[in-house]
C-alpha positions as CSV (number, residue, x, y, z in Angstrom):
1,X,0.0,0.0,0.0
2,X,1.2,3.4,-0.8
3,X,2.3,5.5,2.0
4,X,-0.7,7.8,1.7
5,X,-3.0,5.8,-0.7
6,X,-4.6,8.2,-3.5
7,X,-8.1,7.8,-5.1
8,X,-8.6,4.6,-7.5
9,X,-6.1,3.0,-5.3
10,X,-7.7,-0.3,-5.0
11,X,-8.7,-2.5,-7.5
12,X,-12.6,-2.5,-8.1
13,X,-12.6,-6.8,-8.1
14,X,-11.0,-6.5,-4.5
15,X,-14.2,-7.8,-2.7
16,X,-14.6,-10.7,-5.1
17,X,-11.2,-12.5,-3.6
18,X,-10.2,-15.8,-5.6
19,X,-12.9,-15.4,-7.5
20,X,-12.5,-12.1,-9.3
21,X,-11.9,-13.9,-12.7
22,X,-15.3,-14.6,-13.0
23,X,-15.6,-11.3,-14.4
24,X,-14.4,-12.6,-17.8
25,X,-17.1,-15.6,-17.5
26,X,-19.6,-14.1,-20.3
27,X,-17.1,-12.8,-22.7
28,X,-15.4,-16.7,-22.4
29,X,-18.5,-18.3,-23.0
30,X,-19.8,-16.3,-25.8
31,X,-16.2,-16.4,-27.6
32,X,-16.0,-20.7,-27.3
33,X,-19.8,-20.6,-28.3
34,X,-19.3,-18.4,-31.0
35,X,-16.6,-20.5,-32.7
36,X,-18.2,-24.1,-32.5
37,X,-21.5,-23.0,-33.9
38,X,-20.4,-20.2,-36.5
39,X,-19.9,-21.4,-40.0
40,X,-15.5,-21.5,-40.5
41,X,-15.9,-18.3,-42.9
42,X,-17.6,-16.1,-40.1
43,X,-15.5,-17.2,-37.0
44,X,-13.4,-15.1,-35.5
45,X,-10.1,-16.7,-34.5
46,X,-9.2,-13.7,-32.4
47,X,-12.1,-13.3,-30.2
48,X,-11.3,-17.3,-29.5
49,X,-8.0,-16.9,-29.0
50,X,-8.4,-13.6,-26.1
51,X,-8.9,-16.0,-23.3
52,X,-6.3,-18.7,-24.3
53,X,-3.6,-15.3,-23.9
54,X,-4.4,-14.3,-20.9
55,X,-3.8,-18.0,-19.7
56,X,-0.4,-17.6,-21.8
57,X,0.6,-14.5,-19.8
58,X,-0.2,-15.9,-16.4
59,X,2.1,-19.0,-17.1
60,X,4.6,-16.9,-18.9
61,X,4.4,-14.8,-15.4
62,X,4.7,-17.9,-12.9
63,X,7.5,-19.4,-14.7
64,X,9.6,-16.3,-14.0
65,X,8.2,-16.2,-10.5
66,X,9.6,-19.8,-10.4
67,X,12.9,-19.2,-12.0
68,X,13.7,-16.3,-9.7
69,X,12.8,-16.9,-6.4
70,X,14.8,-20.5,-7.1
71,X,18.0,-18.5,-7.8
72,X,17.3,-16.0,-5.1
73,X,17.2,-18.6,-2.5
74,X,20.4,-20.2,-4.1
75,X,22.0,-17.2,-3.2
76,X,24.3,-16.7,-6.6
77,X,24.7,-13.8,-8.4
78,X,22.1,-11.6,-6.1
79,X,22.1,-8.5,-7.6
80,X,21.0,-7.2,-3.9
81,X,22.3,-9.1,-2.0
82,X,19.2,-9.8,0.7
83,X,16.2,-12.1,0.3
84,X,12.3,-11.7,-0.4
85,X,10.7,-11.1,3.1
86,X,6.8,-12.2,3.9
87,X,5.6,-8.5,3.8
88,X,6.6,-8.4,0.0
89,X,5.3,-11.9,-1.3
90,X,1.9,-10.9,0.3
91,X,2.3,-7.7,-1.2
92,X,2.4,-8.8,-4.6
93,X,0.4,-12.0,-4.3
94,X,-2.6,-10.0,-7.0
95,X,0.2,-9.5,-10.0
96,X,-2.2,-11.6,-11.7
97,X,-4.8,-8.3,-11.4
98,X,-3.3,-6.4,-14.4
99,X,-3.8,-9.5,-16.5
100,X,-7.2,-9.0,-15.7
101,X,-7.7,-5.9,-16.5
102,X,-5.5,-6.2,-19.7
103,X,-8.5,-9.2,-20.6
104,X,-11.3,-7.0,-19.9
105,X,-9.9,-3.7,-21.6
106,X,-9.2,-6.4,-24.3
107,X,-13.0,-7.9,-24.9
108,X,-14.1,-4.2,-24.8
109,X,-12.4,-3.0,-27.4
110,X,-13.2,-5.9,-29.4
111,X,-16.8,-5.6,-28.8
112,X,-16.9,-1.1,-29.5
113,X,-14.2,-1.4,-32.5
114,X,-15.4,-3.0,-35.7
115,X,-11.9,-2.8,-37.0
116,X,-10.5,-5.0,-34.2
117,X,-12.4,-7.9,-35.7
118,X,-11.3,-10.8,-38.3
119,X,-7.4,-9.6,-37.8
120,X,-5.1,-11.7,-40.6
121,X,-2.8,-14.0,-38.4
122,X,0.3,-11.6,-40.2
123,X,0.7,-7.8,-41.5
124,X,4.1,-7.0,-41.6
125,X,3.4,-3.1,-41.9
126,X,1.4,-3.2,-38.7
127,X,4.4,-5.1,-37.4
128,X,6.1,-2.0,-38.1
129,X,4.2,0.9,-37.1
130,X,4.1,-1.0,-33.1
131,X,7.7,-1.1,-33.1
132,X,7.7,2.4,-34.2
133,X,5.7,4.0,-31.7
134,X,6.4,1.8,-29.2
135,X,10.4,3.3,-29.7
136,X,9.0,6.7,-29.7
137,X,5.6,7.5,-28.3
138,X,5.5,4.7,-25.5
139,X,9.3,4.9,-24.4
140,X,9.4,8.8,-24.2
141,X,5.6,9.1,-22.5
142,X,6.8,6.5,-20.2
143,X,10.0,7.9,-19.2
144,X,8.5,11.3,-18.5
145,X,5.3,10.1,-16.5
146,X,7.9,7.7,-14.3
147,X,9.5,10.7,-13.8
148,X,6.3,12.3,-12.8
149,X,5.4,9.7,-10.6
150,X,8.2,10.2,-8.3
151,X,7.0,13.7,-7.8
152,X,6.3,13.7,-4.0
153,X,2.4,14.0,-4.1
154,X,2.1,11.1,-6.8
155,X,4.9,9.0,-5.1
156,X,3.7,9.3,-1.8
157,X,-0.4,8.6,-3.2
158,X,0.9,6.1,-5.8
159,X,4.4,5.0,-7.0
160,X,5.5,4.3,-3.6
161,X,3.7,1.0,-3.4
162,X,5.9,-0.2,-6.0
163,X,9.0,0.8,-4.4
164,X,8.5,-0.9,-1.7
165,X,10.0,-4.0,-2.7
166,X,13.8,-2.8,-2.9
167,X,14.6,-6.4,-3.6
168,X,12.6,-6.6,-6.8
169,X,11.7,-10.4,-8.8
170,X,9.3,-10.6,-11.7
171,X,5.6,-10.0,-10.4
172,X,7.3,-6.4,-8.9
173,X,7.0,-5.2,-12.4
174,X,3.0,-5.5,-12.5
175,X,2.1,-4.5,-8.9
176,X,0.5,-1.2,-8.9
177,X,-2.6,0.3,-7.2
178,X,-5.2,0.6,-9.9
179,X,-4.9,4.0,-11.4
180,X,-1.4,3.9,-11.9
181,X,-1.9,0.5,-13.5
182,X,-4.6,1.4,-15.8
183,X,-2.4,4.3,-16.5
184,X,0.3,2.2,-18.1
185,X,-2.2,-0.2,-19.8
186,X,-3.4,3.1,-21.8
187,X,-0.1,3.7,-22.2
188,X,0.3,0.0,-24.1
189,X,-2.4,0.0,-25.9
190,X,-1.7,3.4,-28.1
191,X,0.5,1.1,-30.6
192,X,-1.6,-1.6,-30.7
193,X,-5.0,0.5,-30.6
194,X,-3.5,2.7,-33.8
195,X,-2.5,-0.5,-35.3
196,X,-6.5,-1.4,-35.0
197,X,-7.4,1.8,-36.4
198,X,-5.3,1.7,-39.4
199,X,-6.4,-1.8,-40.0
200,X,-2.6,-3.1,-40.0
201,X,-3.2,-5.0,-36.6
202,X,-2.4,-8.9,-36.8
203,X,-3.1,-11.6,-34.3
204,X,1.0,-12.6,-34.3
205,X,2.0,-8.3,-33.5
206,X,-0.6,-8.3,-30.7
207,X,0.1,-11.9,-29.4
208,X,4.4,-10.8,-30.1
209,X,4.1,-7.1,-28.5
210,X,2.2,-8.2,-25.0
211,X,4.4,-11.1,-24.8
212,X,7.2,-8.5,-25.1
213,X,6.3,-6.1,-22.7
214,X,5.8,-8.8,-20.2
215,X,9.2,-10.7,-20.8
216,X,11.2,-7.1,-20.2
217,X,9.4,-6.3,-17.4
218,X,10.1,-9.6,-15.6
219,X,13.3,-9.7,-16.5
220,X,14.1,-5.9,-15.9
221,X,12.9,-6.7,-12.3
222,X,14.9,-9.8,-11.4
223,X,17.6,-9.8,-8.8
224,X,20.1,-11.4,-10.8
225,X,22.0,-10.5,-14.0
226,X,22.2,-12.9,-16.6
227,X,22.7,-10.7,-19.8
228,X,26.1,-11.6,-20.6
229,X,28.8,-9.0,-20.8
230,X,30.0,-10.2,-24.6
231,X,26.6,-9.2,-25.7
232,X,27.0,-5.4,-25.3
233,X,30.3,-5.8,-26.3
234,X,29.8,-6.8,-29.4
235,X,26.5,-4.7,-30.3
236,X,27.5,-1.5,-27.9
237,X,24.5,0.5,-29.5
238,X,22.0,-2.1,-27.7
239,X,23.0,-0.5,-24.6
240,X,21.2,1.8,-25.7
241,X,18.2,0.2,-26.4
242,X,18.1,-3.3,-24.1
243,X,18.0,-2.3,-20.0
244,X,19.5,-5.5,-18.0
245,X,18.1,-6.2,-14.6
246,X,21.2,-4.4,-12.6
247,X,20.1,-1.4,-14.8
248,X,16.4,-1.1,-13.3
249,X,17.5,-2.8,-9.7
250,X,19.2,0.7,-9.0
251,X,16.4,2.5,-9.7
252,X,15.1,0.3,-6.7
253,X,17.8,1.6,-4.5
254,X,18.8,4.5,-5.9
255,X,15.1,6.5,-7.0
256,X,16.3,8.9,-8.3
257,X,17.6,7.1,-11.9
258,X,17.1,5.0,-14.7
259,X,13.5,6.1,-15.0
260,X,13.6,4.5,-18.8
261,X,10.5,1.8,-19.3
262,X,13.0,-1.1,-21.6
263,X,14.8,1.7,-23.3
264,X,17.8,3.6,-21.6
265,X,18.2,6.2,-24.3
266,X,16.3,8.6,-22.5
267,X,17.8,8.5,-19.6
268,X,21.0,9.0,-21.4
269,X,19.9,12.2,-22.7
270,X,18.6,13.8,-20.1
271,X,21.4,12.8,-17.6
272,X,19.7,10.8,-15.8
273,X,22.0,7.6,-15.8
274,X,23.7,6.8,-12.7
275,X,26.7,6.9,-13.1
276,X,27.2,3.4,-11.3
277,X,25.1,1.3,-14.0
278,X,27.8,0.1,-16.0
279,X,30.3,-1.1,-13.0
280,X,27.5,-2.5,-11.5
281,X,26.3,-4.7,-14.1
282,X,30.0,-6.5,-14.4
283,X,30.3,-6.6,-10.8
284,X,26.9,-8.4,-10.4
285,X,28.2,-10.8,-13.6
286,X,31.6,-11.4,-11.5
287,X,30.5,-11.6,-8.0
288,X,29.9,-15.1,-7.3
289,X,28.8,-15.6,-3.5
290,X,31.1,-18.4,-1.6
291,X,29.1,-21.6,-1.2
292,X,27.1,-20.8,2.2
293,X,27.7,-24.0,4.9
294,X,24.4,-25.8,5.8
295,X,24.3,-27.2,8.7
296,X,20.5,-28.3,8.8
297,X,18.6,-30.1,6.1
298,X,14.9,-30.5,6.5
299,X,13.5,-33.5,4.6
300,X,10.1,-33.4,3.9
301,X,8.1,-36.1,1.6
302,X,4.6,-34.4,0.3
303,X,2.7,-37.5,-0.1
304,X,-0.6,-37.7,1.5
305,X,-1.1,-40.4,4.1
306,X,-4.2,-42.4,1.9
307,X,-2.1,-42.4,-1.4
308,X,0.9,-44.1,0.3
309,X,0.8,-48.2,-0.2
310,X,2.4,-49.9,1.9
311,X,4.1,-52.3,-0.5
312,X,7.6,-52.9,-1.3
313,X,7.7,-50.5,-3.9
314,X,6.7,-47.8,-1.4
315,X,9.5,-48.9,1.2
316,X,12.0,-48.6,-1.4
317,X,11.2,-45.7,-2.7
318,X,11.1,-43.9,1.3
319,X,14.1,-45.8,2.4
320,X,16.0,-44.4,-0.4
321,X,15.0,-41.2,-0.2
322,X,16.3,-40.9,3.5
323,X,19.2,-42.9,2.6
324,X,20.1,-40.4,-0.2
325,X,19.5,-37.3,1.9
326,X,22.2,-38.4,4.7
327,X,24.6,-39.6,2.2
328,X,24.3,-36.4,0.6
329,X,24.1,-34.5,3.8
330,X,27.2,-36.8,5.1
331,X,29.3,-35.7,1.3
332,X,28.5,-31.6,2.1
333,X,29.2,-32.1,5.7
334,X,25.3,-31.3,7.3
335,X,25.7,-31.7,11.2
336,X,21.9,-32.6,11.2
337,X,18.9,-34.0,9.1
338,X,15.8,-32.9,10.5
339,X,12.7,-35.2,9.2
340,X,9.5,-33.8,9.0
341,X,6.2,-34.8,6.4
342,X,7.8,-38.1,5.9
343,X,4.1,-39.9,6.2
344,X,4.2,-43.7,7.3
345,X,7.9,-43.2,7.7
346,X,7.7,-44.6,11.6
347,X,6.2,-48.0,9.8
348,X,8.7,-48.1,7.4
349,X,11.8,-47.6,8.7
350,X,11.0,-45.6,12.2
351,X,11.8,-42.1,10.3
352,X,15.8,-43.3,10.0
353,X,16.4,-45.4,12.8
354,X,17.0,-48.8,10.9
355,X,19.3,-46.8,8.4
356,X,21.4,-45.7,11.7
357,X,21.7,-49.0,13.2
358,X,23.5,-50.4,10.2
359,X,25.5,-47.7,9.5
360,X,26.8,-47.2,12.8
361,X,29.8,-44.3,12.0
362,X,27.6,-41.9,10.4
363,X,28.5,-38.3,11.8
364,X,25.5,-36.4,10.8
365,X,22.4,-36.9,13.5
366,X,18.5,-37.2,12.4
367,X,15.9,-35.5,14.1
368,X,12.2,-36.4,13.9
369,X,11.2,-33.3,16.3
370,X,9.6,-35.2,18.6
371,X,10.6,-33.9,21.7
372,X,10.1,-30.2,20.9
373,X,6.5,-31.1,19.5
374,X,6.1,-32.9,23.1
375,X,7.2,-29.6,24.6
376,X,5.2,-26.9,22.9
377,X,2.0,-28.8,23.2
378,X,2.5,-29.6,26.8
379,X,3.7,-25.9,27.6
380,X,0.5,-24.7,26.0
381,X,-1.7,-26.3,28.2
382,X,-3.2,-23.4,30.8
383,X,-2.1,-24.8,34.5
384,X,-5.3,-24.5,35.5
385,X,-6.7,-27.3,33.1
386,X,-7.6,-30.6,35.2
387,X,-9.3,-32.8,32.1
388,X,-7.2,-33.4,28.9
389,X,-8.5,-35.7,26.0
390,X,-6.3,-37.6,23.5
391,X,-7.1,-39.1,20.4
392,X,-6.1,-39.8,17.1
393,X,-3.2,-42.1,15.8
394,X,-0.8,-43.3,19.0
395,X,2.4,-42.6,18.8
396,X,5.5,-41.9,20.8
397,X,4.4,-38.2,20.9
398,X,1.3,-39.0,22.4
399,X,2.9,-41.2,24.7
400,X,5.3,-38.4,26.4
401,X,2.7,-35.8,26.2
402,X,0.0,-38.3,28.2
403,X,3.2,-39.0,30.7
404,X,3.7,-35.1,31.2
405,X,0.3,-34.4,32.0
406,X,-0.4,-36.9,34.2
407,X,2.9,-35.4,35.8
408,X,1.2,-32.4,36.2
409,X,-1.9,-33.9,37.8
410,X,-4.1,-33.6,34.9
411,X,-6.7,-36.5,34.5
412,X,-5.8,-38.1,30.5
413,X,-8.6,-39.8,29.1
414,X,-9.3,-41.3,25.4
415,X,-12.2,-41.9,23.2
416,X,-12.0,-45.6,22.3
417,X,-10.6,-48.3,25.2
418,X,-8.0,-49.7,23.1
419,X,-6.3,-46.2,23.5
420,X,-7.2,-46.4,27.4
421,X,-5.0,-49.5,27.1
422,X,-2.3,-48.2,25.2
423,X,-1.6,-45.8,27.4
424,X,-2.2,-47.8,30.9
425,X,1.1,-49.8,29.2
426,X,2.9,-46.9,28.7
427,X,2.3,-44.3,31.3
428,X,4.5,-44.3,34.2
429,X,3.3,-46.4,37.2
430,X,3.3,-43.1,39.6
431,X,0.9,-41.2,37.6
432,X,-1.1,-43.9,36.1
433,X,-4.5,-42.4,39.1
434,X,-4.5,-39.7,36.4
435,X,-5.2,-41.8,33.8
436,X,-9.3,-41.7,33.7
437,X,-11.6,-44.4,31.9
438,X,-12.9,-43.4,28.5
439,X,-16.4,-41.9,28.9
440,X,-15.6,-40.8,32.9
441,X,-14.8,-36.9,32.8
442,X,-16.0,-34.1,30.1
443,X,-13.0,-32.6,29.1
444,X,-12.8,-29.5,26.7
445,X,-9.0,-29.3,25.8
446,X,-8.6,-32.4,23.4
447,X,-5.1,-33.1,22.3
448,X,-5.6,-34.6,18.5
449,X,-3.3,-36.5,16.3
450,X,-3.3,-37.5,12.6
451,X,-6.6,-40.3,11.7
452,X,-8.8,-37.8,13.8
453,X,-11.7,-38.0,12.0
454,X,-15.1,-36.3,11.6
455,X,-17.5,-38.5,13.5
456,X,-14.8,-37.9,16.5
457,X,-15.0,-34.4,16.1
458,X,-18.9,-34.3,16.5
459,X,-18.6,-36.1,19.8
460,X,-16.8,-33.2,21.5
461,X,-18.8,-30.7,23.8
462,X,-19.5,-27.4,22.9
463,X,-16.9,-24.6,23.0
464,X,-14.1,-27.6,22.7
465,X,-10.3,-26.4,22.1
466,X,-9.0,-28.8,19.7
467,X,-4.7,-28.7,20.0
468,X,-2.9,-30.8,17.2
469,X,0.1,-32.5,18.1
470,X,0.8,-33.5,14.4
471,X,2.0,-31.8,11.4
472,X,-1.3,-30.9,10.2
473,X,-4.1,-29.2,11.6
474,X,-7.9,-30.8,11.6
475,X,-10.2,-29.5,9.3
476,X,-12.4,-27.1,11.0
477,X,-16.0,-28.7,11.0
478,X,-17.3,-27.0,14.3
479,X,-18.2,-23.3,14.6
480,X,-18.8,-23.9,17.9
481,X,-15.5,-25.1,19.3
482,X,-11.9,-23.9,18.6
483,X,-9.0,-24.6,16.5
484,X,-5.5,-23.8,17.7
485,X,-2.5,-24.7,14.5
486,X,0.0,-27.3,14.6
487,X,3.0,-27.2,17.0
488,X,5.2,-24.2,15.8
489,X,7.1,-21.4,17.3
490,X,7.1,-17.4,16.2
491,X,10.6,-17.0,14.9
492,X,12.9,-14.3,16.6
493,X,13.2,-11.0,15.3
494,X,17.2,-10.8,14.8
495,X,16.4,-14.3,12.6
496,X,17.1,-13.0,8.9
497,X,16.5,-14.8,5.4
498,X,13.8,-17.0,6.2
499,X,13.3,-18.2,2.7
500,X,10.4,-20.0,3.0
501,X,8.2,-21.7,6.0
502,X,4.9,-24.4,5.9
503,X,2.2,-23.0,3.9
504,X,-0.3,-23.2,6.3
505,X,1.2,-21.4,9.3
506,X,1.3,-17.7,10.0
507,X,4.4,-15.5,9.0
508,X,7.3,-16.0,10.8
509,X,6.5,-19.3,12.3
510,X,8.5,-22.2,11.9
511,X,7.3,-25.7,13.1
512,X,8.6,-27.8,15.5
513,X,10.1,-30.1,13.2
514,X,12.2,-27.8,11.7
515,X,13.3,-25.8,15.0
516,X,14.3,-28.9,16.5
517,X,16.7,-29.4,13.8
518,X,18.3,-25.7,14.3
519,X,18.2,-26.4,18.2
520,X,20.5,-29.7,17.2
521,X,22.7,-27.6,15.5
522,X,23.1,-24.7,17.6
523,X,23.7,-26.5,20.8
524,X,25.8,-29.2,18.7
525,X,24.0,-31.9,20.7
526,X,25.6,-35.1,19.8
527,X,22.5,-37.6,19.7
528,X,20.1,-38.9,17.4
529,X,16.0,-38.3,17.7
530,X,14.4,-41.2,15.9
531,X,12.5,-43.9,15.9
532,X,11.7,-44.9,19.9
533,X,14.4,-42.2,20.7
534,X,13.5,-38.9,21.8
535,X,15.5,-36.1,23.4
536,X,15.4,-34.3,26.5
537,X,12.0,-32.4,26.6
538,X,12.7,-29.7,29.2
539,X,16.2,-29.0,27.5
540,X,15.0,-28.0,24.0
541,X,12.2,-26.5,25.3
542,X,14.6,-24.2,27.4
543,X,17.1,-24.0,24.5
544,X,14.3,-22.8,22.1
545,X,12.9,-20.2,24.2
546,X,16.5,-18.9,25.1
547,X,17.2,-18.4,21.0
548,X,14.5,-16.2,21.1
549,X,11.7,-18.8,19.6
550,X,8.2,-17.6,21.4
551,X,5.2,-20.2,21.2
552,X,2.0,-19.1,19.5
553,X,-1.0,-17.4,21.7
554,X,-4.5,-20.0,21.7
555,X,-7.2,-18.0,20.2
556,X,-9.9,-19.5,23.8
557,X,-11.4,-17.6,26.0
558,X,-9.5,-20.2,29.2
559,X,-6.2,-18.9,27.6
560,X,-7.3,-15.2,27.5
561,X,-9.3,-14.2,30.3
């Protein structure tokens, strides 16, 4: 958002979410209709062919999105040398708006401009005249109403949005509040709308020039160079007339230069270049970053529990992917592999543990999380609960969390009496009088682990707090109860380059699984946590809180009074 947000700020779809691209229902409809049923002389291949280029331009845009937030994590040949943070990938999450817009001004001007319809695929003169005024009318309006835009009043109302991201990638390009984008679609269209005018206009110019425009300004706004130096070397004139993405990114730092659209000839003539460009483009080709140490690797496996078979095809294939990971972690010199979504690993191979018992001088460690899962769920119990409900699959997580309650002097109690059972074997013979008989107490804090299914959910009370203790949360049938997310920790504030964290948690959250690897690490504790091993529960609990790692407040009106 700009710093003081100016009229036709926000885009008019906003309330329509997701499902703003509805908007462009009729005109799709009407153009597929149109072409089935029309006889082949009166069909109109480019009124058919709108809605297959706006899906064109969306994948065009994602597969630079791709591209460069996989060799901004990499870490090579940063141009700036800092990563994306949250506030920006929210930020520009609706890039995809302006190719709405771009559709809908499209379809309009198809449906008011007679000219615009029955285009020949080829013209070479319209091919021309676009080029033509794209060099002069579009390049020179552009450069002066940038210019414009960093006027205080329209910077500070407008433009400023934009500059927000200093570390720019591909989607920066496109992500303007709504005037100043419709602005620059006007700007666009006056080659192609002249070429419709003049009745020069093919289906290849408009499909060639949009393609264009977007391909420069994704790669203008990438944060790494990749025109090589030999190019401009041999043709020095397309210096001229080709920015590189060094070029724009010190616009993005600098604001007060290279205002040129794809063109740097006008900033040439009127002086402003910075002076910097040309040294920064071959140290950003030379600089090559040295390879960054890892000490943690997180292994996660994003199969879902019902499409894994347990057949020996499926064992393989697991076995080997953990025995892979710490042979390359062991080669690169990892101090710890931290396991996370690796579903039905504990039937398969107890997440590692048969892979270290045969290979007994292995020097990296694997960490399943489990005690630091065991931790944040029991620390987020209020001390004045009395009645705790577990359910779900057993495991060895619910095993030490049942023991730690019933520590406490909280009463454990289970659904089914199989689990009653289970537990009676494995609680500790002190604290088994806290272990109560299913259907004995009404509790309203139930613990819940993965195989927690719907029917179970119906049977708890009313205003029930339902705490997951496994990697994913339960779905949220109940309007009358409450959800809390699955065990994670906010990050600390002097933690830096978080490149990327579960998709389901909040911003800055890391899960247990993954902090319990960085724990290992930091504290260079020596010792394995897998398969029936877990860790000390108090010590990485105590460890993670002293790092600056802060657990996550329960949204229940016991935890805020």
């Amino acid at each position: 958002m700009a710093s003081k947000p100016g009229i036709l700020t926000h885009w008019p779809w906003k309330p329509l979410g997701t499902f703003k691209w509805v908007i462009l229902a009729p005109w799709i409809a009407h153009s597929t209709y149109s072409f089935l049923v029309k006889d082949p002389k009166e069909r109109d291949l480019l009124y058919f062919l709108l809605f297959p280029l706006v899906m064109i331009r969306i994948l065009h845009h994602q597969i630079w999105i791709t591209l460069s937030r996989y060799l901004t994590a990499k870490g090579k040949n940063r141009i700036v040398d800092r990563s994306i943070d949250f506030e920006q990938v929210d930020r520009e999450s609706t890039w995809d708006d302006l190719i709405l817009l771009n559709g809908i001004m499209s379809y309009i001007v198809y449906m008011v401009s007679p000219e615009a319809s029955h285009l020949p695929l080829w013209r070479m003169d319209g091919a021309v005249l676009v080029l033509v005024l794209h060099v002069g009318p579009v390049e020179f309006l552009y450069y002066w109403f940038h210019r414009a835009l960093h006027h205080h009043f329209l910077y500070s109302r407008y433009h400023s949005h934009h500059h927000s991201s200093i570390v720019t990638e591909p989607i920066t390009a496109v992500v303007h509040p709504f005037a100043e984008n419709m602005a620059y679609s006007l700007l666009f269209a006056i080659p192609l709308y002249t070429a419709v005018i003049t009745r020069t206009l093919s289906i290849t110019t408009l499909f060639g020039y949009i393609t264009y425009i977007d391909f420069m300004n994704n790669m203008g706004h990438c944060n790494f160079e990749f025109i090589p130096k030999p190019f401009f070397s041999i043709f020095p004139f397309f210096k001229y007339l080709i920015y590189s993405p060094t070029f724009h990114s010190l616009h993005h730092t600098q604001f007060r230069t290279n205002y040129s659209l794809f063109m740097p000839i006008y900033d040439y003539i009127y002086g402003t270049m910075d002076k910097s460009t040309d040294t920064r483009y071959e140290m950003s080709l030379l600089m090559k970053k040295e390879k960054e140490r890892v000490d943690v690797v997180h292994l996660t496996h994003f199969t879902t529990l019902n499409s894994i078979y347990l057949n020996k095809y499926q064992r393989k294939t697991l076995n080997r992917l953990i025995e892979d990971a710490i042979l390359e972690a062991e080669k690169n010199g990892v101090k710890v592999l931290s396991l996370g979504l690796l579903n039905q690993g504990d039937k398969l191979n107890k997440y590692g543990e048969l892979y270290i018992k045969s290979n007994t001088n292995l020097k990296i460690k694997i960490v399943d999380g489990s005690s630091l899962v065991v931790a944040i769920v029991v620390n987020s119990i209020p001390k004045e609960a009395t009645q705790i409900l577990i359910c779900g699959k057993f495991n060895k997580v619910s095993y030490a969390i049942a023991n730690a309650l019933c520590e406490r002097g909280i009463k454990i109690t289970t659904i089914y009496n199989d689990d009653y059972e289970r537990l009676q074997s494995r609680i500790s013979t002190n604290f088994k009088k806290n272990l109560v008989f299913p259907g004995s107490c009404a509790a309203k804090i139930w613990l819940v682990g993965d195989q927690f299914n719907e029917a179970e959910q119906k049977m708890a009370p009313k205003g029930t707090l339902f705490i997951p203790f496994s990697q994913f949360s339960p779905k949220k049938l109940r309007k009358d109860c409450f959800y809390h997310i699955t065990p994670s920790m906010e990050i600390p504030s002097s933690l830096l380059n978080v490149h990327s964290c579960e998709n389901w948690l909040p911003r800055r959250v890391l899960s247990a699984w993954r902090i319990a690897g960085i724990m290992h690490a930091l504290e260079g504790w020596d010792v394995n946590e897998c398969g029936d091993m877990m860790f000390s529960i108090h010590k990485i609990w105590e460890a993670s809180l002293q790092y600056g790692f802060r657990p996550l407040k329960i949204n229940h009106p016991c935890f805020n009074p």
